[in-house]
N, C-alpha and C positions, 0 to 999 in steps of 0.2 A: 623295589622290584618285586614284581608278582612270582608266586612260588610255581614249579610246573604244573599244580594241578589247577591252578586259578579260574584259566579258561575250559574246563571239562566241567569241574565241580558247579561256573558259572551256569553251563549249558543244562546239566544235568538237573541240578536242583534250582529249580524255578523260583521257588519264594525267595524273599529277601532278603538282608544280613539278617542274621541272629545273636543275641548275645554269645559272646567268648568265656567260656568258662574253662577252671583248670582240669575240670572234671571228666569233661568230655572225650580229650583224648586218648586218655588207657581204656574207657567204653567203646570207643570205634575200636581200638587197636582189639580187645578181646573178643568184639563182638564177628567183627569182619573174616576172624581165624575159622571158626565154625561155618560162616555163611560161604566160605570157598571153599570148603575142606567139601561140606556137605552137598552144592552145587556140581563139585567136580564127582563124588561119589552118584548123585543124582542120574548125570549126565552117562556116567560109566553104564549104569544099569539098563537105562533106557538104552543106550546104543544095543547093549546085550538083549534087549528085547525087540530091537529095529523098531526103535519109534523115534521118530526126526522131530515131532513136536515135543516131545519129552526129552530129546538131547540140546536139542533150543533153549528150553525152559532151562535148563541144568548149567549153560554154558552161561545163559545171561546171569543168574544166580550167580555163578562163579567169578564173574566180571564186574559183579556189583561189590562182592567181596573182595576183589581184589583192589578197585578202585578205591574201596576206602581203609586196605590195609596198607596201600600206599601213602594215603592221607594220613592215614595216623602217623606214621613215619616220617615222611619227607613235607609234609603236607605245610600249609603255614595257618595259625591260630585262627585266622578267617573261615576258611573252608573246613576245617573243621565243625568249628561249631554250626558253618550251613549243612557242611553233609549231615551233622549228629539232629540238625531242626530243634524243635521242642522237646523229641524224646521222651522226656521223662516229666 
């Protein structure tokens, strides 16, 4: 049985499986804390400055982080390693 993010993760990241490594998941989980922490601060400032392209930019940031600190968490070893790609 496919994990809940199977079909978003499929959608989102277009290339093809990628190898499963053990490595990858504390990388998504650390990396993704900053990229929504920072999105959501993004988004804050720009609204504070009334710019809607910059609160967009801020929230998709935020959504990106957030999708894959759920994959790091709940996520299943597949999607993973697709959301993480080549990375490194």
């Amino acid at each position: 049985m496919p994990c809940p993010f199977c079909r978003v993760v499929n959608t989102v990241c277009y290339w093809g499986p990628r190898p499963v490594k053990s490595w990858k998941r504390p990388l998504v989980f650390v990396a993704s804390v900053p990229i929504t922490a920072g999105g959501l601060a993004f988004a804050w400032v720009m609204f504070e400055k009334q710019s809607v392209a910059g609160v967009a930019i801020g929230l998709f940031l935020a959504a990106v982080g957030a999708l894959s600190f759920g994959v790091a968490i709940w996520g299943c070893d597949q999607c993973v390693a697709r959301l993480f790609a080549d990375g490194i």
